[in-house]
N, CA, C and O atoms as a Tinker XYZ file with bonds, in Angstrom:
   452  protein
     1  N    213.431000    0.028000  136.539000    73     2
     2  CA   212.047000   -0.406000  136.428000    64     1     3
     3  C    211.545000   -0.715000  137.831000    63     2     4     5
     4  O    212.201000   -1.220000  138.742000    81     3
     5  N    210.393000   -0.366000  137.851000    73     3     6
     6  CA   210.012000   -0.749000  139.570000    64     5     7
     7  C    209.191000   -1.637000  139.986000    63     6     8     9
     8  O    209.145000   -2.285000  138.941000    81     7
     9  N    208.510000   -2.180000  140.679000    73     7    10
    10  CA   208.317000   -3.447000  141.093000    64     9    11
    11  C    206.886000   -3.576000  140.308000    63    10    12    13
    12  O    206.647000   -4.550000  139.594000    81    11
    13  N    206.382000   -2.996000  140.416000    73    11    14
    14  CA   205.106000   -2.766000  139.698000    64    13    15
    15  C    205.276000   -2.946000  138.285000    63    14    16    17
    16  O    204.737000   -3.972000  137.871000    81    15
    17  N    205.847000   -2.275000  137.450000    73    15    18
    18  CA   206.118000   -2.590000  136.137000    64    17    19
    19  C    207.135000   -3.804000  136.131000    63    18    20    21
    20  O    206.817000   -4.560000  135.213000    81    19
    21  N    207.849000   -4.102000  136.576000    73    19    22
    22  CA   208.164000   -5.375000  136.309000    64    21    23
    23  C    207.038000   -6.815000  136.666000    63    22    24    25
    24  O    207.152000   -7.979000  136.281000    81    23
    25  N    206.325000   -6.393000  137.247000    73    23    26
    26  CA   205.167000   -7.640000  137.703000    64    25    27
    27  C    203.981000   -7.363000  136.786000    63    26    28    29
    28  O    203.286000   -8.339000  136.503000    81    27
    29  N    203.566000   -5.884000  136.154000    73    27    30
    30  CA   202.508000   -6.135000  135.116000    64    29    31
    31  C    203.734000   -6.458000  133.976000    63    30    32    33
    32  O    203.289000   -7.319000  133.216000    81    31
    33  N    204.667000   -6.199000  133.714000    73    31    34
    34  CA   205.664000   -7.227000  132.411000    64    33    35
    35  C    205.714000   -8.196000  131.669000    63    34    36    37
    36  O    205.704000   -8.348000  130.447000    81    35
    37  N    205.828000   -9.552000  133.471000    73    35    38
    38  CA   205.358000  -10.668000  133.111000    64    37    39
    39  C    204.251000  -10.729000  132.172000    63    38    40    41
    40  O    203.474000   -9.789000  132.005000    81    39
    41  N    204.157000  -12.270000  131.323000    73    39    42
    42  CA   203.601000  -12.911000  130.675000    64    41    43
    43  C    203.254000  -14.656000  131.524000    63    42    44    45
    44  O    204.078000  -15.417000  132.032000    81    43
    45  N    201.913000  -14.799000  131.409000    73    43    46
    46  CA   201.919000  -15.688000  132.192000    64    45    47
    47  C    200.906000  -16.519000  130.729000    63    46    48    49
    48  O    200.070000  -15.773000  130.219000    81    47
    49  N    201.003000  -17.804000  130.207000    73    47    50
    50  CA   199.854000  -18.611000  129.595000    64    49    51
    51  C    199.760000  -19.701000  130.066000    63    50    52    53
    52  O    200.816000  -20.329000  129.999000    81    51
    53  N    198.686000  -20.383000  130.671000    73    51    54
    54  CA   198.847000  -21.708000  131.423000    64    53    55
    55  C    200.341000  -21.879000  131.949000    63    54    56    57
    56  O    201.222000  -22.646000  131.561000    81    55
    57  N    200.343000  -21.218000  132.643000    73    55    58
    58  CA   200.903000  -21.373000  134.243000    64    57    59
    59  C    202.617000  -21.040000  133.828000    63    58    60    61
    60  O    203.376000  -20.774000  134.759000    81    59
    61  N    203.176000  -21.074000  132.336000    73    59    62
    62  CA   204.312000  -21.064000  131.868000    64    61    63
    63  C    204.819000  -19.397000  131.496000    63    62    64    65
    64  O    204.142000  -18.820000  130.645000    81    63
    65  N    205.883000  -18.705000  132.064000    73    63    66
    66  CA   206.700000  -17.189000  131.722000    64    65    67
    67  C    206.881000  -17.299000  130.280000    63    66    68    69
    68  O    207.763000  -17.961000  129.733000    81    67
    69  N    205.771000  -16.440000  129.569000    73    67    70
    70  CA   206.308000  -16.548000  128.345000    64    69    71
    71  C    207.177000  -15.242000  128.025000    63    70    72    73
    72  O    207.859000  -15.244000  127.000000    81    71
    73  N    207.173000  -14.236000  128.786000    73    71    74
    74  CA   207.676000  -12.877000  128.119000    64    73    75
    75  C    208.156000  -12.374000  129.981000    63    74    76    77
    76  O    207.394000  -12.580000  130.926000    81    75
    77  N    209.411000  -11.779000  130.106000    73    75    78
    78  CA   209.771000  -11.046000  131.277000    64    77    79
    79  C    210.514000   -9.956000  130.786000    63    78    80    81
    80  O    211.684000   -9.894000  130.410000    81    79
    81  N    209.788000   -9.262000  130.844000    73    79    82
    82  CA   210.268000   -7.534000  130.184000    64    81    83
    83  C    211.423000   -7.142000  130.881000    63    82    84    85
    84  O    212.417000   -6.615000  130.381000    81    83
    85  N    211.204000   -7.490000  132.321000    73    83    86
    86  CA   212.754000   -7.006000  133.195000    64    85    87
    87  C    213.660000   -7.387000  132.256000    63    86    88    89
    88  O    214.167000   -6.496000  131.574000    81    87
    89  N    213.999000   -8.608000  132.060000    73    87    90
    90  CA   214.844000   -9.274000  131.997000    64    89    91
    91  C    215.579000   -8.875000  130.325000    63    90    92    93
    92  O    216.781000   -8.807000  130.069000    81    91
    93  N    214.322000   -8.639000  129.295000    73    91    94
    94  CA   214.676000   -7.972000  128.026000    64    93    95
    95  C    215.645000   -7.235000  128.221000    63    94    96    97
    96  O    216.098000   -6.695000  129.231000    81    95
    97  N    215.943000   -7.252000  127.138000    73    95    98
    98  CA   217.295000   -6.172000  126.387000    64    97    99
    99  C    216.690000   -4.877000  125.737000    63    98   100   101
   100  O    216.048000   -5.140000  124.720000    81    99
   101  N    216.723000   -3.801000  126.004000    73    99   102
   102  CA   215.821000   -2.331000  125.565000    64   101   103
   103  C    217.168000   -1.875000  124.283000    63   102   104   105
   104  O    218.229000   -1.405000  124.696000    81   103
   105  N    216.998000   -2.031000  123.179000    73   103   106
   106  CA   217.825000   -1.105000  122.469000    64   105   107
   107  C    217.451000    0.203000  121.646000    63   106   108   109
   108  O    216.268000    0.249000  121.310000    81   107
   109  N    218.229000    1.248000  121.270000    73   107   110
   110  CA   217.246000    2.257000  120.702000    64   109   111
   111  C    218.124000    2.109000  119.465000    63   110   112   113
   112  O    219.271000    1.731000  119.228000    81   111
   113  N    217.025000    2.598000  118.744000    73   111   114
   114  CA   216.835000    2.787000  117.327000    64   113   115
   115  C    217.759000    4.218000  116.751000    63   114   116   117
   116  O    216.959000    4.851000  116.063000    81   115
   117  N    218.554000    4.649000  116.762000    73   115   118
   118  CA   219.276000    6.140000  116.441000    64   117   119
   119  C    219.296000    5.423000  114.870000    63   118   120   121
   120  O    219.528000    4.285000  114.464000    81   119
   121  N    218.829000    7.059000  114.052000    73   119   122
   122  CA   218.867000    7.332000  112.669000    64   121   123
   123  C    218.904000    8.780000  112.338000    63   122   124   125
   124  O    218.130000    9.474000  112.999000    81   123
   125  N    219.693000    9.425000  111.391000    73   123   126
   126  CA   218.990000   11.058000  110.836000    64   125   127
   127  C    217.595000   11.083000  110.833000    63   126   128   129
   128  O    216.856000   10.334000  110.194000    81   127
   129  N    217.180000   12.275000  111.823000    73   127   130
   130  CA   215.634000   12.119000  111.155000    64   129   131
   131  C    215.349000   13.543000  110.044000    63   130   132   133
   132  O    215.354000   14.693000  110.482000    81   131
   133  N    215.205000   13.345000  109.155000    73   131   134
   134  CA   215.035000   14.724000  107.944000    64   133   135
   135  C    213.335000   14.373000  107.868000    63   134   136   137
   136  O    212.761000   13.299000  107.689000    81   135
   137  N    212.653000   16.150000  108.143000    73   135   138
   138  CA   211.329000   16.240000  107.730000    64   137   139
   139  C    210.771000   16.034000  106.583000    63   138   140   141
   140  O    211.096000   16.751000  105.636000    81   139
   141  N    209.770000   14.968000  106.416000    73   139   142
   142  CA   208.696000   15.050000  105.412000    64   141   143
   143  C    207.668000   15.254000  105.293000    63   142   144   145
   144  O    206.759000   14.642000  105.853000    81   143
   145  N    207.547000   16.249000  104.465000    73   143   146
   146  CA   205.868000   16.577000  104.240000    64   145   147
   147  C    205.399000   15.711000  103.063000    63   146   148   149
   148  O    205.853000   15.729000  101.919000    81   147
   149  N    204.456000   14.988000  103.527000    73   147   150
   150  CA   203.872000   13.974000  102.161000    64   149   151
   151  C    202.905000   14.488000  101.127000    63   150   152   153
   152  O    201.703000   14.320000  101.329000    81   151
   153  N    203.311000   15.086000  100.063000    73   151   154
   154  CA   202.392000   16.085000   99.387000    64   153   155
   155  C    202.359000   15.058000   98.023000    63   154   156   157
   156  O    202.859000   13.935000   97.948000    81   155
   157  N    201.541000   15.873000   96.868000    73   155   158
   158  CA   201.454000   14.532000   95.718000    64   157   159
   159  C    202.785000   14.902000   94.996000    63   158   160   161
   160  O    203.464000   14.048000   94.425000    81   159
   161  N    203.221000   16.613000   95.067000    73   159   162
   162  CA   204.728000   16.915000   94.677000    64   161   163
   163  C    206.060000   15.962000   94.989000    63   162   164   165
   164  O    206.889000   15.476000   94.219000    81   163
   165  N    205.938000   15.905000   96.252000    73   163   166
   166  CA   207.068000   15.502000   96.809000    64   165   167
   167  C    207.192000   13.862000   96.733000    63   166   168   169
   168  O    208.312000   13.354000   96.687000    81   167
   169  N    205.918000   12.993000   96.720000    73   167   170
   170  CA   206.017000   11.434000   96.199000    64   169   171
   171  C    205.863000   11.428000   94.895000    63   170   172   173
   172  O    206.331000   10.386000   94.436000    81   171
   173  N    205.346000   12.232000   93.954000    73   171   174
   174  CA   205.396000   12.289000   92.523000    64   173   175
   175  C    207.558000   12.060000   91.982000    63   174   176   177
   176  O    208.382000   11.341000   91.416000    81   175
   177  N    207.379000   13.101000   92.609000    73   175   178
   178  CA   209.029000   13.364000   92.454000    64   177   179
   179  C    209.981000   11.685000   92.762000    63   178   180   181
   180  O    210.613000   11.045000   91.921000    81   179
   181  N    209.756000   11.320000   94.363000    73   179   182
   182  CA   210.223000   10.863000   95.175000    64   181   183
   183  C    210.396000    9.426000   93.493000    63   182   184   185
   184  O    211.331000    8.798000   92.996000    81   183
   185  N    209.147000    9.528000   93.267000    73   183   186
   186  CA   208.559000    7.923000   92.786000    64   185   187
   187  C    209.042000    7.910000   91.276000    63   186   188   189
   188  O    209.221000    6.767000   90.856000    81   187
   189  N    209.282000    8.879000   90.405000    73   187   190
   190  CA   210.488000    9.314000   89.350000    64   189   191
   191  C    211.515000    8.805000   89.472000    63   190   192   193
   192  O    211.887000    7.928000   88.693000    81   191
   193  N    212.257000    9.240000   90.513000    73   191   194
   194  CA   213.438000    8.696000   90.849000    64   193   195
   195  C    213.492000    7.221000   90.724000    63   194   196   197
   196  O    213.960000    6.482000   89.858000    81   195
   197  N    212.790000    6.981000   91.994000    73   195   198
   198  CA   212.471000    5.622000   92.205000    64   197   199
   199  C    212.205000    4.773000   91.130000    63   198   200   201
   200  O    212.989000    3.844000   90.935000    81   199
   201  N    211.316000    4.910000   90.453000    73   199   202
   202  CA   211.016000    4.213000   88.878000    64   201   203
   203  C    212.154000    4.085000   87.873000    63   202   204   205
   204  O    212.304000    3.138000   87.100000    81   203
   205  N    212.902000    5.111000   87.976000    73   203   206
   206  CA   214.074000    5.177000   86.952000    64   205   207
   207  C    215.174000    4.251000   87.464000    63   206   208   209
   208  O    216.011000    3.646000   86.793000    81   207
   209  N    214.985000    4.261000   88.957000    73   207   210
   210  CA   216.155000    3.559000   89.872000    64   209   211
   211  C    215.765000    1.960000   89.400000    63   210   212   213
   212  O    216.627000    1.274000   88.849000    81   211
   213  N    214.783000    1.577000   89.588000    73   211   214
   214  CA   214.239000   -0.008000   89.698000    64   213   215
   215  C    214.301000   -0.271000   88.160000    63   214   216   217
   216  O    213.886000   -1.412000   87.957000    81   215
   217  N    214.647000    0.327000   87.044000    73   215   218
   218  CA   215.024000    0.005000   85.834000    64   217   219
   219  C    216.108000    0.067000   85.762000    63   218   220   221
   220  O    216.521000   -0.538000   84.772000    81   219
   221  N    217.124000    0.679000   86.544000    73   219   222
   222  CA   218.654000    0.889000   85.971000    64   221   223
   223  C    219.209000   -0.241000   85.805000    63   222   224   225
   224  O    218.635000   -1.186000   86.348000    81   223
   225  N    220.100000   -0.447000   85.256000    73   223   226
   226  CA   220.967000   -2.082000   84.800000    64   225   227
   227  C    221.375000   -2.382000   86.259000    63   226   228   229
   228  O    221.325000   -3.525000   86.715000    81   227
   229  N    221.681000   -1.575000   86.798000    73   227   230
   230  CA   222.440000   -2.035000   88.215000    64   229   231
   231  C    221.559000   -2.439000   89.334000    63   230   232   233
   232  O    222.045000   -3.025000   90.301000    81   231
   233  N    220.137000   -2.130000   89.260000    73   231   234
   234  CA   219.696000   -2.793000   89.818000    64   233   235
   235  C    217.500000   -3.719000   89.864000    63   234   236   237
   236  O    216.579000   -4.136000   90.567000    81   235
   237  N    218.078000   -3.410000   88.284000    73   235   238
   238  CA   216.530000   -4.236000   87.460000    64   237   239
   239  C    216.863000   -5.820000   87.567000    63   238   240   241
   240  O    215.924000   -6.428000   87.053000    81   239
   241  N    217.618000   -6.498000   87.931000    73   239   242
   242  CA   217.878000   -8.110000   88.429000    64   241   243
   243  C    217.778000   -8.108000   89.366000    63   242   244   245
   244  O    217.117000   -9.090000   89.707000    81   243
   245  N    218.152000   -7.343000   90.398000    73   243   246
   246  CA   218.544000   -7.739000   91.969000    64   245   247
   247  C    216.719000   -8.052000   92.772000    63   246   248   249
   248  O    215.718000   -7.378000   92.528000    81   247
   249  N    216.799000   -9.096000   93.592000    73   247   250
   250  CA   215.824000   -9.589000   93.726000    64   249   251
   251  C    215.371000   -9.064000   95.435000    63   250   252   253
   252  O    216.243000   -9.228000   96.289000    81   251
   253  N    213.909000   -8.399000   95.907000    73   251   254
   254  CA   214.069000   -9.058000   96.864000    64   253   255
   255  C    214.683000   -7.533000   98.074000    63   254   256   257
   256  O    214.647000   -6.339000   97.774000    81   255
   257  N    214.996000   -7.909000   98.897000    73   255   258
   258  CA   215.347000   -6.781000   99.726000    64   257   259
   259  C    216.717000   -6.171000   99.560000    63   258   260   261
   260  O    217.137000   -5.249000  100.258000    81   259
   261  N    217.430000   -6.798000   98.509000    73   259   262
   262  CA   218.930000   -6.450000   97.285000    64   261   263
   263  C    218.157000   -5.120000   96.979000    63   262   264   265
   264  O    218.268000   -4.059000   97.592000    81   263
   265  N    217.273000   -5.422000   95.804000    73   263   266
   266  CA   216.733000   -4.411000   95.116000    64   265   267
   267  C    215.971000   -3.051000   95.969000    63   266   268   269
   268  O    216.067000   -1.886000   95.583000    81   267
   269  N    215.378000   -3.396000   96.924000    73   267   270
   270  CA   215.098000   -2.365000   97.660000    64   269   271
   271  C    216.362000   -1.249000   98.164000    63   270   272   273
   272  O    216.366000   -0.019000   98.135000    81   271
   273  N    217.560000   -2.362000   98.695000    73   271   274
   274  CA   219.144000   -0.973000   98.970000    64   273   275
   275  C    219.345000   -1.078000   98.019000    63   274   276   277
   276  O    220.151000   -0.172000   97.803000    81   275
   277  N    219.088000   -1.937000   96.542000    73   275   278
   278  CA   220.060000   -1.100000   95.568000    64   277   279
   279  C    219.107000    0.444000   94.890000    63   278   280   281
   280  O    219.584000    1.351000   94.209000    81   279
   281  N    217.696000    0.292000   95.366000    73   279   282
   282  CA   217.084000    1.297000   94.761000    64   281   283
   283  C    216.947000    2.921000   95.294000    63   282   284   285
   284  O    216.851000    4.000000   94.710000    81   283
   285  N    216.998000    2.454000   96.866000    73   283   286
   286  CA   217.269000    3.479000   97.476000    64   285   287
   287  C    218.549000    4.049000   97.281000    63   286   288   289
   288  O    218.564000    5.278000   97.219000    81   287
   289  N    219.552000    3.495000   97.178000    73   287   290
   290  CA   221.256000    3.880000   97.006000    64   289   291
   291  C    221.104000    4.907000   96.028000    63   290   292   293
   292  O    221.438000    6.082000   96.179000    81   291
   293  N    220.481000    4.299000   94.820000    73   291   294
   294  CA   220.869000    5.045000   93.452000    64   293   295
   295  C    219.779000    6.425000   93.571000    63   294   296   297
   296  O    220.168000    7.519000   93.161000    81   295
   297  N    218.173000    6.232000   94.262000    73   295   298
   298  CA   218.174000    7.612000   94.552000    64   297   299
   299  C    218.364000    8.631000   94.686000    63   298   300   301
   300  O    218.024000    9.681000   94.141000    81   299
   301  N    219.366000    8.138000   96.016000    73   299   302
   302  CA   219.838000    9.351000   96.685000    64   301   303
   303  C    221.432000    8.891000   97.715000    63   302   304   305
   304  O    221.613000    8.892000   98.933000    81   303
   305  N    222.246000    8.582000   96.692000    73   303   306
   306  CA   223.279000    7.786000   97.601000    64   305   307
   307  C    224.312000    8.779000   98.541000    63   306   308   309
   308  O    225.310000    8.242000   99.023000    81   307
   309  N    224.054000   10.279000   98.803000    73   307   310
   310  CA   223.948000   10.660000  100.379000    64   309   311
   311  C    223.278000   10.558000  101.128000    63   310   312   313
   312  O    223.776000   10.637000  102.252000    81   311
   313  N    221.667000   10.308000  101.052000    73   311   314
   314  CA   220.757000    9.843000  101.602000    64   313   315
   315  C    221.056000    8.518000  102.250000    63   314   316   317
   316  O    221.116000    8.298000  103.459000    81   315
   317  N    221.205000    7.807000  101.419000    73   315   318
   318  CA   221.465000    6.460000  101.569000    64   317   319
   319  C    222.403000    5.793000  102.651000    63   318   320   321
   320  O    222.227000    4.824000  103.390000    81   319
   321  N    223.687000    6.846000  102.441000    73   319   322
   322  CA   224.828000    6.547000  103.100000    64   321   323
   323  C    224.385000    7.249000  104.672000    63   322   324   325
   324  O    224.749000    6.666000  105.693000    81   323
   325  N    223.680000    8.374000  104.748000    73   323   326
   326  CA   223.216000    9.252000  106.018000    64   325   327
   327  C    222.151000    8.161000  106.480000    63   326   328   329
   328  O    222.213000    8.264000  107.706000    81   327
   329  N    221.339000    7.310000  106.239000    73   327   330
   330  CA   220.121000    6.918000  106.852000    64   329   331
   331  C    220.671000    5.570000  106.892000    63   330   332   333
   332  O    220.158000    4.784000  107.689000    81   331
   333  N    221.669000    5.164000  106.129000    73   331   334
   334  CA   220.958000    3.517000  106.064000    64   333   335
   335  C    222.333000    2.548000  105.939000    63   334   336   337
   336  O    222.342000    1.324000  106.066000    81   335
   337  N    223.638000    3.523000  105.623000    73   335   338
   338  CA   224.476000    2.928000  105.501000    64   337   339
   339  C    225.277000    2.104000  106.867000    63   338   340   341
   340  O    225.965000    1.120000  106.597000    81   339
   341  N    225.167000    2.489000  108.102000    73   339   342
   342  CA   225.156000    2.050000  109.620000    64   341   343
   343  C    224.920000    0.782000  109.840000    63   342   344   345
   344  O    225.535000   -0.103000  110.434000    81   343
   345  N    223.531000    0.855000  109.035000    73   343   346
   346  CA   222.444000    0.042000  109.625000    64   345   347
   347  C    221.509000   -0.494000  108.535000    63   346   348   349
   348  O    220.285000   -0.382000  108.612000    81   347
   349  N    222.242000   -1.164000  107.372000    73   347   350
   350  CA   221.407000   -1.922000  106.366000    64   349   351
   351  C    220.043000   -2.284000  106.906000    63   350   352   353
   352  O    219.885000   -2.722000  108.046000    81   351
   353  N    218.882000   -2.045000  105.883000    73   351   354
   354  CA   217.524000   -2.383000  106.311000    64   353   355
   355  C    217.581000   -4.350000  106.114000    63   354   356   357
   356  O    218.112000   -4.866000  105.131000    81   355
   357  N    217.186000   -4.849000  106.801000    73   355   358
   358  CA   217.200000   -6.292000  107.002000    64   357   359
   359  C    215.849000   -6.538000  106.365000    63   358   360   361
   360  O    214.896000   -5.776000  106.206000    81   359
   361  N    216.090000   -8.273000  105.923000    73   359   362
   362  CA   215.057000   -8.467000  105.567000    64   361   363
   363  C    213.643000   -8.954000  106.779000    63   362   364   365
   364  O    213.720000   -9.491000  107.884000    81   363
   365  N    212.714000   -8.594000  106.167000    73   363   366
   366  CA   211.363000   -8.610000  107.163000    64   365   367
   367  C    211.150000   -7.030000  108.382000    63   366   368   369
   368  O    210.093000   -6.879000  108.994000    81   367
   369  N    212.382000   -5.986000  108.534000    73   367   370
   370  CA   211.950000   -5.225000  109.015000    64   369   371
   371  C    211.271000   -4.459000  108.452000    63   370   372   373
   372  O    211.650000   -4.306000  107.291000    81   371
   373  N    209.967000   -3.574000  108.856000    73   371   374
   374  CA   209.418000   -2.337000  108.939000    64   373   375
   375  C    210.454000   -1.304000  108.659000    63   374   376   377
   376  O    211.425000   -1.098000  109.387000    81   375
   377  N    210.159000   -0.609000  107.449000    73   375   378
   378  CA   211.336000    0.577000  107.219000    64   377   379
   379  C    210.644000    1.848000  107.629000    63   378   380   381
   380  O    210.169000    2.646000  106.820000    81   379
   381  N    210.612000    2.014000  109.197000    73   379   382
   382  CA   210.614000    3.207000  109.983000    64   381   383
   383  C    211.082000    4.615000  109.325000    63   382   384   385
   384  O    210.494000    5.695000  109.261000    81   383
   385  N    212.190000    4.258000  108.921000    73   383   386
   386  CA   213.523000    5.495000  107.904000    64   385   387
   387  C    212.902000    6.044000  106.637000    63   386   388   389
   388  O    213.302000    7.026000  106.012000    81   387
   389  N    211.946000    5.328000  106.369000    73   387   390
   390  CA   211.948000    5.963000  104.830000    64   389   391
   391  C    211.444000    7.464000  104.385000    63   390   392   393
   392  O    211.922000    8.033000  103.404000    81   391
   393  N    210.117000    8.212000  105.467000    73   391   394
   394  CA   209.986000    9.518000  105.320000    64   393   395
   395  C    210.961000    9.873000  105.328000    63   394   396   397
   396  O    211.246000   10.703000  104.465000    81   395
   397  N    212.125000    9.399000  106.402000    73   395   398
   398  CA   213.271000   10.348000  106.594000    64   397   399
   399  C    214.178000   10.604000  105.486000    63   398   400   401
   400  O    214.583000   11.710000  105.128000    81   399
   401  N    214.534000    9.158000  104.836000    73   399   402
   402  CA   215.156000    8.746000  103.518000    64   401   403
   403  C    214.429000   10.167000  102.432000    63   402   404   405
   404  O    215.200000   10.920000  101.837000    81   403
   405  N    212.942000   10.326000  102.332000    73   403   406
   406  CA   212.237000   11.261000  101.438000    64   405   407
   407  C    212.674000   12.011000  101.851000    63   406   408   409
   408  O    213.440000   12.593000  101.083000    81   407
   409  N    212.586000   12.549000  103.168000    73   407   410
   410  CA   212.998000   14.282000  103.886000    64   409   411
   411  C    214.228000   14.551000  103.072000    63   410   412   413
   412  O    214.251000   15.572000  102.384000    81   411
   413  N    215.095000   13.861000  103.081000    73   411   414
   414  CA   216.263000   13.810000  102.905000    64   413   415
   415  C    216.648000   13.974000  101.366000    63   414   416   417
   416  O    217.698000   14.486000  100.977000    81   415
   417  N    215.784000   13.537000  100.666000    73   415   418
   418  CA   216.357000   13.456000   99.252000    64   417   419
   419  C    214.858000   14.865000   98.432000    63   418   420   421
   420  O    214.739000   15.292000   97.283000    81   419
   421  N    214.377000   15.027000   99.172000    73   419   422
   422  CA   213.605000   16.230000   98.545000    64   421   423
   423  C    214.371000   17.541000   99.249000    63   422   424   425
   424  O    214.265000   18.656000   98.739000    81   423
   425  N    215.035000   17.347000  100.282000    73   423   426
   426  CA   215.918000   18.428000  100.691000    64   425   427
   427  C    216.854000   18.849000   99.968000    63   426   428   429
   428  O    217.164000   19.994000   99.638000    81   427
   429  N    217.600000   17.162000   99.575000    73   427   430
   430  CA   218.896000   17.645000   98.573000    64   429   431
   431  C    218.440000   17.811000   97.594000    63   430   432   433
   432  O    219.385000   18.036000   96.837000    81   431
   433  N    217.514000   17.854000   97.040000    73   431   434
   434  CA   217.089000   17.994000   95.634000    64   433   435
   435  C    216.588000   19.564000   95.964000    63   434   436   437
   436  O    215.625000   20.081000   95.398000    81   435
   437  N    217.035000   19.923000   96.515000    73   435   438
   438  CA   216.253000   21.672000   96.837000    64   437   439
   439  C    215.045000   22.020000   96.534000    63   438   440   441
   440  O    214.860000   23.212000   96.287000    81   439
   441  N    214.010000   21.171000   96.478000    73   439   442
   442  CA   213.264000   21.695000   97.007000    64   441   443
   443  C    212.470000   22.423000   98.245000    63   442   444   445
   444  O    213.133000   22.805000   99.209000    81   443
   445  N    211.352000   22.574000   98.224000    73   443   446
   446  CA   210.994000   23.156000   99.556000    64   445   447
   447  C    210.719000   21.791000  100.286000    63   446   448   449
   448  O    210.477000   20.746000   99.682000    81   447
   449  N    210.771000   21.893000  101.399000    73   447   450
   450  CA   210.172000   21.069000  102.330000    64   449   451
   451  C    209.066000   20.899000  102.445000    63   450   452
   452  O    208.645000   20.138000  103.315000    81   451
């Protein structure tokens, strides 16, 4: 980083460093990325699944961001294990993965892309 970007970085509010970007930790994000085209086919489909998943016994109790991996799992649990198994989705993150999660499970489901 060069001197310049480290000095627009800083964070300054009444007179106190609230943020020093130098000093941050940069980590990257690595996931499968599988193409999705968002058509009414391919979330019609996607949301079948999905609906049938969020009723199954195994995971119509689970509360909460449980129920979200247990719903995705039963989807598409190569999907699941390729996108998400690494790197459980936490609670309060943004799920970045999920077109990919779709790419992924309208692929294996052979359809077209």
């Amino acid at each position: 980083m060069d001197l310049f970007s480290q000095i627009s970085c800083l964070v300054f509010i009444g007179g106190t460093l609230i943020i020093d970007c130098a000093r941050a930790k940069i980590t990257q994000f690595v996931f499968p990325e599988f193409p999705y085209k968002d058509s009414s086919k391919h979330e019609l489909l996607f949301h079948e699944y999905e609906s049938a998943c969020e009723q199954s016994p195994q995971c119509l109790h689970q509360k909460a961001l449980n129920r979200v991996r247990c719903v995705r799992e039963c989807v598409s649990p190569s999907c699941y294990m390729d996108i998400y198994q690494k790197d459980p989705l936490e609670e309060g993150e943004v799920d970045v993965r999920l077109n990919s999660f779709k790419g992924c499970f309208i692929q294996r489901m052979g359809r077209p892309r």
